[in-house]
C-alpha positions as YAML, in Angstrom:
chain: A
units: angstrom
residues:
- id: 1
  name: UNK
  ca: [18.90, 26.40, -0.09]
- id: 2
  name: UNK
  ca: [22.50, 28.61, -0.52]
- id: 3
  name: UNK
  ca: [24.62, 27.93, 2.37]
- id: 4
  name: UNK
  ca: [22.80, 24.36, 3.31]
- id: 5
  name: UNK
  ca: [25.04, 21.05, 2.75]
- id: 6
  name: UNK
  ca: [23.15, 18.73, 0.93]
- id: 7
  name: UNK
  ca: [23.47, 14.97, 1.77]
- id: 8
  name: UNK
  ca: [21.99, 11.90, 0.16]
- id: 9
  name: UNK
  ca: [20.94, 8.41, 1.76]
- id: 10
  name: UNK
  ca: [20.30, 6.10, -0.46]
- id: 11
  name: UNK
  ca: [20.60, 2.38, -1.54]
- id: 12
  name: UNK
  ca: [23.58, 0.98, -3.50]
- id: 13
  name: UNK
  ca: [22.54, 1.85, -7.22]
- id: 14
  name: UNK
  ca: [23.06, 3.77, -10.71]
- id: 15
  name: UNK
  ca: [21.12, 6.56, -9.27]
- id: 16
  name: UNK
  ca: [23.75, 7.97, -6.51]
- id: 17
  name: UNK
  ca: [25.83, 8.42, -8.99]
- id: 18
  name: UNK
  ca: [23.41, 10.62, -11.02]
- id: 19
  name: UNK
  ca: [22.46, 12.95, -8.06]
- id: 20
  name: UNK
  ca: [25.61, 15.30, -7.10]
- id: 21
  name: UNK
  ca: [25.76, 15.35, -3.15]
- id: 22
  name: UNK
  ca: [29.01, 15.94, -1.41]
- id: 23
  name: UNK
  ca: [27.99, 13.16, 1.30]
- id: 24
  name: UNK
  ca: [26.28, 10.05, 0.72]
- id: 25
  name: UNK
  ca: [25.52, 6.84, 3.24]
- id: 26
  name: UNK
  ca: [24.47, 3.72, 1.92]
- id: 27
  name: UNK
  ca: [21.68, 1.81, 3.50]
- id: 28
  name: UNK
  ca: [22.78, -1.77, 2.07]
- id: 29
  name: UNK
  ca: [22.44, -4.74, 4.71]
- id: 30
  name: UNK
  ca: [20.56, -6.39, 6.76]
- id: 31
  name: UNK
  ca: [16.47, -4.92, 6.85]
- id: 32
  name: UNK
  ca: [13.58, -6.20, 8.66]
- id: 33
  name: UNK
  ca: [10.96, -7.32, 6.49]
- id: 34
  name: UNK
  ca: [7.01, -7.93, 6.94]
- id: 35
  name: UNK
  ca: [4.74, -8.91, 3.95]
- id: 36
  name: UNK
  ca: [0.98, -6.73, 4.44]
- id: 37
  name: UNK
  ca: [-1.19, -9.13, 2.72]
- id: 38
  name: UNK
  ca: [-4.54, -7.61, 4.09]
- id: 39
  name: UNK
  ca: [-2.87, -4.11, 4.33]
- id: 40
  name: UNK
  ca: [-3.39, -3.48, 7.49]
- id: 41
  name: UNK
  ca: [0.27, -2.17, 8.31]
- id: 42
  name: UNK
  ca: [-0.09, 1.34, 8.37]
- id: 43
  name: UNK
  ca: [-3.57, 1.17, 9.88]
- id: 44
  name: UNK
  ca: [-2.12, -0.99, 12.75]
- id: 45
  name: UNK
  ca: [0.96, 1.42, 13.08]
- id: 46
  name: UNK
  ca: [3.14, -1.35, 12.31]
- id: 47
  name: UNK
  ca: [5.55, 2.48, 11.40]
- id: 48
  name: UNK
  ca: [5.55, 3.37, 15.32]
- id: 49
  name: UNK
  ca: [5.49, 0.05, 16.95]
- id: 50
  name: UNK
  ca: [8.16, -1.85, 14.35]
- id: 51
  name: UNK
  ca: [8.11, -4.52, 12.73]
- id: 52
  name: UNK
  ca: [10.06, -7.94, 13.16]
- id: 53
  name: UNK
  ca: [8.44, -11.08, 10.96]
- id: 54
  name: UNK
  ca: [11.76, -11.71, 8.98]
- id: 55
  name: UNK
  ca: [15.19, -10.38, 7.52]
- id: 56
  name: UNK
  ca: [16.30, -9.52, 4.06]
- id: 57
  name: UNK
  ca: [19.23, -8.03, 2.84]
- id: 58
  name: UNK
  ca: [18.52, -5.18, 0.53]
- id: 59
  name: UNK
  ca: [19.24, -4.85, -2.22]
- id: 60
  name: UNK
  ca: [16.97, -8.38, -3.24]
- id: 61
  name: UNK
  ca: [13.49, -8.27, -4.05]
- id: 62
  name: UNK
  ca: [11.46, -10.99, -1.84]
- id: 63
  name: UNK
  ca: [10.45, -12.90, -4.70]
- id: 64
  name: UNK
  ca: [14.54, -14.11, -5.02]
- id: 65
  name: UNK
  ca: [15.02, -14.47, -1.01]
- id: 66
  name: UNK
  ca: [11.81, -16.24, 0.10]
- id: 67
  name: UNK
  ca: [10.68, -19.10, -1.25]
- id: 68
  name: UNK
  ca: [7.01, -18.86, -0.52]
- id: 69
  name: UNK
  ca: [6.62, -15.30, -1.47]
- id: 70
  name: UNK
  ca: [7.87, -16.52, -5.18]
- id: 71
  name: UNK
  ca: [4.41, -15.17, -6.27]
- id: 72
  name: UNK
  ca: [3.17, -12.67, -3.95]
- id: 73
  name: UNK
  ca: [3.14, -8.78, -5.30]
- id: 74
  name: UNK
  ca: [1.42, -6.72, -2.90]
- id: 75
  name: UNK
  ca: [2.19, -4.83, -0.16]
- id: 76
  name: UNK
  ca: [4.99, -5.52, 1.94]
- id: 77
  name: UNK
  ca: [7.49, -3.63, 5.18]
- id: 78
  name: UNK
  ca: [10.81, -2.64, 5.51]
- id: 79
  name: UNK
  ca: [12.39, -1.60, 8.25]
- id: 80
  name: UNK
  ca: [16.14, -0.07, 9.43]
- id: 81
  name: UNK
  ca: [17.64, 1.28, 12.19]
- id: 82
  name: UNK
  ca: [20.37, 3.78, 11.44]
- id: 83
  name: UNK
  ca: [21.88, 7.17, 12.97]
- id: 84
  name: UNK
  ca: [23.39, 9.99, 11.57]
- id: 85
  name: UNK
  ca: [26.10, 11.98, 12.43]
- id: 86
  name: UNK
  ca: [25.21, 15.09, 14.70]
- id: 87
  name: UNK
  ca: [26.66, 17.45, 11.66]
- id: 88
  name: UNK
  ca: [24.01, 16.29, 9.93]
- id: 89
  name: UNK
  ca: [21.47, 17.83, 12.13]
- id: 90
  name: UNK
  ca: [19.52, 20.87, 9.90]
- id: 91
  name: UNK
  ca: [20.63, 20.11, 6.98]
- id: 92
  name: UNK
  ca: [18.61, 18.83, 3.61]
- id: 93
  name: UNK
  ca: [18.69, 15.64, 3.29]
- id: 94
  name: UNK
  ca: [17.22, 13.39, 0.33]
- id: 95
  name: UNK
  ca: [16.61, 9.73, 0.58]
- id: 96
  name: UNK
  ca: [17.19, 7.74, -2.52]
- id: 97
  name: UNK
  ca: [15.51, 4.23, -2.80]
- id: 98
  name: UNK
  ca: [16.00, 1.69, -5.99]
- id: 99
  name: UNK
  ca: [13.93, -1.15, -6.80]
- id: 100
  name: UNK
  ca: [10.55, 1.09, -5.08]
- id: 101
  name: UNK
  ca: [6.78, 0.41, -6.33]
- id: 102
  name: UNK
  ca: [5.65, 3.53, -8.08]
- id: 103
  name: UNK
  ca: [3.41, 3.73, -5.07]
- id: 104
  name: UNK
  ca: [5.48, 3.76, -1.94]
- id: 105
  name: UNK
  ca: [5.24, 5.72, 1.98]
- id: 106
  name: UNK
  ca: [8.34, 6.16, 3.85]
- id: 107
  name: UNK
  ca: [7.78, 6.80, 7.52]
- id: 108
  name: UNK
  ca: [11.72, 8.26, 9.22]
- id: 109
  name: UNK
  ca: [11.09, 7.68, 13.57]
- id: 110
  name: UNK
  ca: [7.40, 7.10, 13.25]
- id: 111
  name: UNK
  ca: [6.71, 10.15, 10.95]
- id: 112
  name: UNK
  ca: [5.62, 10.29, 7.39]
- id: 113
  name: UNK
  ca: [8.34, 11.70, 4.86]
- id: 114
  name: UNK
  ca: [7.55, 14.61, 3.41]
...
């Protein structure tokens, strides 16, 4: 896209470092978290209406955090609020997760990713 700033969000990891952006924000902190056991999130629009069960800090994997999730591996919700700058506005922007299932949806203000 010639003439179109790139910029990267991503979590804390190797990968950002990989990827050459001129801008990058980190997503590191405080997330809201939901476990899915009968994976019923997306069908229940948990995406649009939020979520709010518990809070990890990313990166962790749930396993390390809570105690009674030591053996759960299924599906499972996270959530952020963040805002970027109005310069940003039109321009490509790739989000960069680490630590992702191979099988993973990302919905950005209640819309799937493309």
């Amino acid at each position: 896209m010639k003439g179109k700033e790139n910029i990267m969000v991503t979590q804390e990891c190797l990968y950002h470092c990989l990827l050459e952006r001129p801008v990058v924000t980190h997503l590191d902190g405080q997330w809201r978290f939901k476990v899915d056991r009968d994976n019923k999130g997306e069908a229940g629009r948990w995406f649009a209406t939020g979520i709010g069960d518990r809070e990890i800090v990313v990166p962790s994997s749930w396993q390390a955090v809570f105690e009674d999730l030591r053996d759960y591996c299924a599906a499972a919700w996270y959530e952020r609020d963040f805002s970027l700058p109005e310069k940003f506005e039109g321009k490509r922007i790739a989000l960069v997760f680490c630590g992702l299932d191979y099988f993973s949806k990302v919905w950005i203000n209640g819309a799937a990713a493309a």
